[in-house]
N, C-alpha and C positions, 0 to 999 in steps of 0.2 A: 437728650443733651442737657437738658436744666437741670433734671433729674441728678446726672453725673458731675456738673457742675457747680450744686448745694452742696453734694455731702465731701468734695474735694475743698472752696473756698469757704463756707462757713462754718464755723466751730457749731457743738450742741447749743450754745445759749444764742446761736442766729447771726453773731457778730463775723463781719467778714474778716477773711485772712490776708496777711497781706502776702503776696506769690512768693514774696523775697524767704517766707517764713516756713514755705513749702518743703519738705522734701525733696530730693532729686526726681525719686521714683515718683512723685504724687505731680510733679509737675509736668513729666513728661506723658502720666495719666491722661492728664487736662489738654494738652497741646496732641495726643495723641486722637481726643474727642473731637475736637474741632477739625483735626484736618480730618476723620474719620464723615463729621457731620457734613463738609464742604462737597464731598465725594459723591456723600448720598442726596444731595439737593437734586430734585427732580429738576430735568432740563429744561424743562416745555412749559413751566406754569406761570411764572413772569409774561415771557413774548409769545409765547404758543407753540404749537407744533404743527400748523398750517402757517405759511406764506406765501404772500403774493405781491408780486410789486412788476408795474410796469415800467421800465428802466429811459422809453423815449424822450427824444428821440436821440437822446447821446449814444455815440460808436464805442465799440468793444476795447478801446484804449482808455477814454473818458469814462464807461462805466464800471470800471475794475473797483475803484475803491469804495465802489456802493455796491456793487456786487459781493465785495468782502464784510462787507456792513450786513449786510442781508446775512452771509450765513456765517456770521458768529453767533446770529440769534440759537446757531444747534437745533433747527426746528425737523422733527422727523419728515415733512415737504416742503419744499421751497420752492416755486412755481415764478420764473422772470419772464416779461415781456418787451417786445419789441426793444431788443438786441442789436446793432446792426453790425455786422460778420462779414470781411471782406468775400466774394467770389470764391468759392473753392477752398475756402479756410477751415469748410466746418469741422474733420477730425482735428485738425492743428487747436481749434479755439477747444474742442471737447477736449482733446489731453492736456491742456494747459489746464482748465479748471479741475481734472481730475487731481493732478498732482499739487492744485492750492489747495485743493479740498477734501485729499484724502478719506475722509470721514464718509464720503458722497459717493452713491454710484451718479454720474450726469449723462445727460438724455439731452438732444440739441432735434429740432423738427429739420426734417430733410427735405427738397424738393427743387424743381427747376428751378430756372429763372423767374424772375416776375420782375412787374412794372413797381415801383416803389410809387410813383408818382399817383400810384389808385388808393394807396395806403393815406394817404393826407384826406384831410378832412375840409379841404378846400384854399388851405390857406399857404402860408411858403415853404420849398421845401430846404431844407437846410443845404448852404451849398458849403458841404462838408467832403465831396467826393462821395459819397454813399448813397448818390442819387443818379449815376451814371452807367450803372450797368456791373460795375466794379461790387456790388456790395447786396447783400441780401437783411430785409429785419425775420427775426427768428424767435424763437419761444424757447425757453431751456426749464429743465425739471431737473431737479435734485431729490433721491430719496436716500435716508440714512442708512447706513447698511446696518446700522446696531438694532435698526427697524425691520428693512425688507432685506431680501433675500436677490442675489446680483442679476444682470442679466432678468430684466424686465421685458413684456414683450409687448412690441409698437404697435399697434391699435389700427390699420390703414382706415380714412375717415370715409371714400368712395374708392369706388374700381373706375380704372381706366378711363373707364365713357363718361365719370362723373366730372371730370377736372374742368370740363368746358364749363358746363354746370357752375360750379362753385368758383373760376375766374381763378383772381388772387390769392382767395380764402382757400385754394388746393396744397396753397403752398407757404409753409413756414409759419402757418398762424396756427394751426392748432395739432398739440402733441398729444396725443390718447396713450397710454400706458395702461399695461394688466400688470401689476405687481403684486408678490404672496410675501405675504410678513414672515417672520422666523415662527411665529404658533400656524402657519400654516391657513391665515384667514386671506383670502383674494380680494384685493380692490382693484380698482378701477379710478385713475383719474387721465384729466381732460385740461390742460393747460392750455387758455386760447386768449387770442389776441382779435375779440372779433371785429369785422368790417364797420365801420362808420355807420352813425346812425340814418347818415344820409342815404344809405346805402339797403333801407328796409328790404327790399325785394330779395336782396342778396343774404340777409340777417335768416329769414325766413328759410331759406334752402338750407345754410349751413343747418338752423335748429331743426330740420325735418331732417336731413341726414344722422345731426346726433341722435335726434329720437329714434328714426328707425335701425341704427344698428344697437341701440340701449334695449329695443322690444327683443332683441337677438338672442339678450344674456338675461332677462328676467331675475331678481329676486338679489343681483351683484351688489356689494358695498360700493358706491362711488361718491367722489368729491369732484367738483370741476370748479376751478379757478382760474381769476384772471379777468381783463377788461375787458367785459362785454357790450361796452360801449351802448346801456340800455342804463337808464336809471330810475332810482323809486325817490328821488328826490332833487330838484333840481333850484337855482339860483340864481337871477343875476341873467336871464337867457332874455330875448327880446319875444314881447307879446307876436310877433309876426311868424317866430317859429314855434310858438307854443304847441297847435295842432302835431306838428312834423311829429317833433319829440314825444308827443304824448304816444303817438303809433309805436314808434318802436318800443317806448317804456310799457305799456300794455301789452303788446307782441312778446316781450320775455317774459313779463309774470304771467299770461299764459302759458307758454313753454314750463314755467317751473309748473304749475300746475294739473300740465297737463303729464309731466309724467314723474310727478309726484314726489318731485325734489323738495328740500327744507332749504330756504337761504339765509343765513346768518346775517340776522341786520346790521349795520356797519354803527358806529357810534359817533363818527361824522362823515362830511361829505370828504371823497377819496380825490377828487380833481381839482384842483384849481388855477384857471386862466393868471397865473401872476404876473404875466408880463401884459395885458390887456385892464383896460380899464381905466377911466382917469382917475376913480377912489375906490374907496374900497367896497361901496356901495355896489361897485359897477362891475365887479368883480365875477365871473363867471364860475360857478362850483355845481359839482352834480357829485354821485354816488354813480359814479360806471365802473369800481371796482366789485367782484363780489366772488366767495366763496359759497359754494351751494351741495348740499351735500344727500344723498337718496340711503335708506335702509340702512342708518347708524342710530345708538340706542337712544339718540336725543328727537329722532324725528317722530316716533310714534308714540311716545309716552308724555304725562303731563307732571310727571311727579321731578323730574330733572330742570332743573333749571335750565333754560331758554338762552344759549349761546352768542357772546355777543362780540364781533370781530373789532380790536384796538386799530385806530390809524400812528402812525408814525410817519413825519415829516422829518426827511433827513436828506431829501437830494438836494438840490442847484433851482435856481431859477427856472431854467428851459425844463429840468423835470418837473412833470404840472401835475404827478402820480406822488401819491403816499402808498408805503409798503401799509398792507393790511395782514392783520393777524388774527389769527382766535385756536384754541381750546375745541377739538372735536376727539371724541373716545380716547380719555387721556390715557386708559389703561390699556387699550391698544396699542395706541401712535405715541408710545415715548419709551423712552431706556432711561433705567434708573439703576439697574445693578454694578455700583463703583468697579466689580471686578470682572466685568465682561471683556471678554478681550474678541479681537476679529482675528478670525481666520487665519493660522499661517504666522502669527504678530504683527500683522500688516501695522503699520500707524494708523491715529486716526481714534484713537480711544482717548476717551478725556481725561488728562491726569489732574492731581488736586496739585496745589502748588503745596511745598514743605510750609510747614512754621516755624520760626525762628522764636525762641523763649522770650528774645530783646522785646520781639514783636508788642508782647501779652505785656510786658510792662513799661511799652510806650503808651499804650491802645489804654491802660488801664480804669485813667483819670476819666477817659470820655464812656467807658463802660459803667462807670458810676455814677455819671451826670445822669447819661440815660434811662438806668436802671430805678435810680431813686424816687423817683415819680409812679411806677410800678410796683414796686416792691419796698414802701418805706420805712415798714417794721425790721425789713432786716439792714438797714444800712445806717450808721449811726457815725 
C-alpha cells in the first residue's frame, strides 16, 4: 500500500501531489488501494480470535447490547457465560442470535432444570424473576463459519449415572464442542462456567470428568475458556479466606498440569467486586477468567512468543467480568481472504465500505500532520 501510494502522490523529485492534480484514472488507482487494503486487514490481530466474557449476572434482554459488543470483535470463537434464558426459550434465544449473527454458527448448553440458587457464591440473588424456576444461566459458543465448518458436535460431559455426581455443574455450565475448520484440522473447545470456589469438592469432579474423557482423544487441539472460578492472582480478599482460595487456585494449576495444557496469562485481573468496598483499596479483583489451550504450536516451542490475553472493560456495574482476549494460531483461527464468500451467498461475509474521493480530500490535511514526522524529507 505505501508502496502504491509513493509512486501515485509523489512526483520523481519526492515532492507531494496535491490529489486535485491527479488524474481521474490515478485517482481512482489510489481509492481503489485503500479500499482494496481495508478488505485485506486481518480480522483477529487488534482483539483476537479467542473470546471470552462472562456476561453475569444480567438476563438475555439486558445482555444483548454486550453481547453485540463481543461479536463485532469478528473473533473466529467467542465463548459467553452465564447467560440467563427464560425456561424453555433455548432454540427461540439460539435463532435469534443466529440471525444477529449471521457470520456464526451458535451452540447454547442444553439440559434440565436446576437450582439457580447453588449458582451464587453466597451472596443475593438477584430478584429479577430468573431466580424462580422460570429461567435457566447457560453458556453459549460462537464459531466463524469463514473458520469452521457447520454442524459441530456436542461433546456429552458424563453418562446418565454422572449427573448426580456433578449436581448443578450437569447442567448448562459447560458446552464441549468437536469442531473441523475448513483445512480440515479438528479442535476441541470447552466453554465453562465453573462451580464456585466455594464449592472445591465439586471443582474437583467436574476437572476429573474433563480430564478423563480429554485421556479419550489423546494428541486433539483443544482450548477451553471461560470462568473457572480458580485464580493465579488474587486482591483485596480477607486474610480469613486466604487458605480457602489458595485450595482451589492450586487445585486448577494442577489440573493444567496435569494434562498438560498451556494457559495464557491474562495482563490484568479479569473480576472486579465494583459495587463492594468502601475504597478502592478494598476492592475485591482476582484473575477467574482464563483461556487455556493443549497441542497448539505456541505450547511446545520456545522460539514463539509467549501469548498474552488483553482485558477489556465494557459492561455495567453489576457485570464484575471483563471480556478477555488473545491471539492463538493466527494462521489457523482467522480469515483474511477479502473474497471468500459462504456457502450458497448466505450473509455474513465482511464487506469493506466504498470510498468516496470527497473522503481523501477531507482526511488529507490530517494525513500530512501525521505523516511528516515519519517521512520529513518528502513532505515540504
Amino acid at each position: 500500500m505505501a508502496k502504491w501510494g509513493q509512486d501515485i502522490l509523489l512526483g520523481k523529485n519526492g515532492k507531494q501531489k496535491d490529489l486535485s492534480s491527479l488524474s481521474s484514472w490515478m485517482q481512482w488507482q489510489w481509492q481503489l488501494c485503500l479500499e482494496f487494503c481495508q478488505r485485506c486487514q486481518p480480522q483477529t490481530s487488534a482483539t483476537g480470535n479467542v473470546n471470552s466474557w462472562n456476561l453475569g449476572p444480567l438476563g438475555i434482554h439486558a445482555v444483548q447490547p454486550y453481547t453485540a459488543q463481543a461479536m463485532r470483535k469478528k473473533a473466529a470463537i467467542v465463548m459467553l457465560q452465564e447467560i440467563r434464558i427464560p425456561r424453555g426459550s433455548k432454540f427461540r434465544v439460539q435463532r435469534d442470535f443466529k440471525w444477529k449473527n449471521p457470520e456464526y454458527e451458535c451452540y447454547i448448553a442444553a439440559g434440565s432444570n436446576i437450582d439457580l440458587v447453588a449458582d451464587t457464591d453466597g451472596g443475593q440473588v438477584p430478584s429479577d424473576g430468573y431466580n424462580d424456576g422460570r429461567a435457566h444461566i447457560t453458556v453459549v459458543t460462537f464459531l466463524h463459519k469463514r473458520v469452521f465448518r457447520p454442524k459441530a458436535l456436542v461433546v456429552k460431559l458424563h453418562k446418565p449415572q454422572g449427573k448426580k455426581v456433578l449436581e448443578h455443574m450437569a447442567y448448562r455450565r459447560v458446552l464441549w464442542l468437536d469442531a473441523m475448520t475448513h483445512v480440515r484440522e479438528r479442535i476441541s473447545f470447552i466453554n465453562i462456567h465453573q462451580t464456585t470456589a466455594r464449592r472445591l469438592d465439586l471443582q474437583r469432579r467436574v476437572n476429573t470428568h474433563i480430564q478423563a474423557e480429554m485421556k479419550k482423544s489423546e494428541g486433539l487441539r483443544r482450548i477451553v475458556g471461560g470462568d473457572l472460578n480458580a485464580a493465579t492472582s488474587r486482591t483485596g480478599y480477607s486474610i480469613s479466606t486466604k487458605s480457602h482460595f489458595e485450595k482451589a487456585d492450586n487445585h486448577f494449576q494442577e489440573f493444567i498440569q496435569r494434562t498438560g495444557g498451556s494457559r495464557i496469562q491474562s495482563e490484568a485481573h479479569t473480576r472486579k467486586d465494583l459495587m463492594g468496598g468502601a475504597s478502592l483499596d478494598d476492592i475485591k479483583s482476582a484473575t477467574l477468567d482464563h483461556i487455556i489451550t493443549w497441542i497448539f504450536s505456541s505450547d511446545d516451542t520456545t522460539e514463539m512468543p509467549t501469548p498474552k490475553s488483553t482485558v477489556h472493560w465494557a459492561g455495567v456495574c453489576a457485570n464484575n467480568h471483563t471480556l478477555i482476549s488473545c491471539i492463538i494460531d493466527e494462521q489457523l483461527l482467522s480469515y483474511q481472504d477479502p473474497w471468500a464468500r459462504d456457502p450458497g451467498g448466505r450473509t455474513g461475509a465482511i464487506k469493506a465500505k466504498k470510498i468516496d474521493s470527497k473522503q481523501i480530500l477531507r482526511i488529507q490535511s490530517k494525513l500530512d500532520a501525521i505523516m511528516r514526522p515519519i517521512c520529513p524529507t518528502n513532505h515540504h
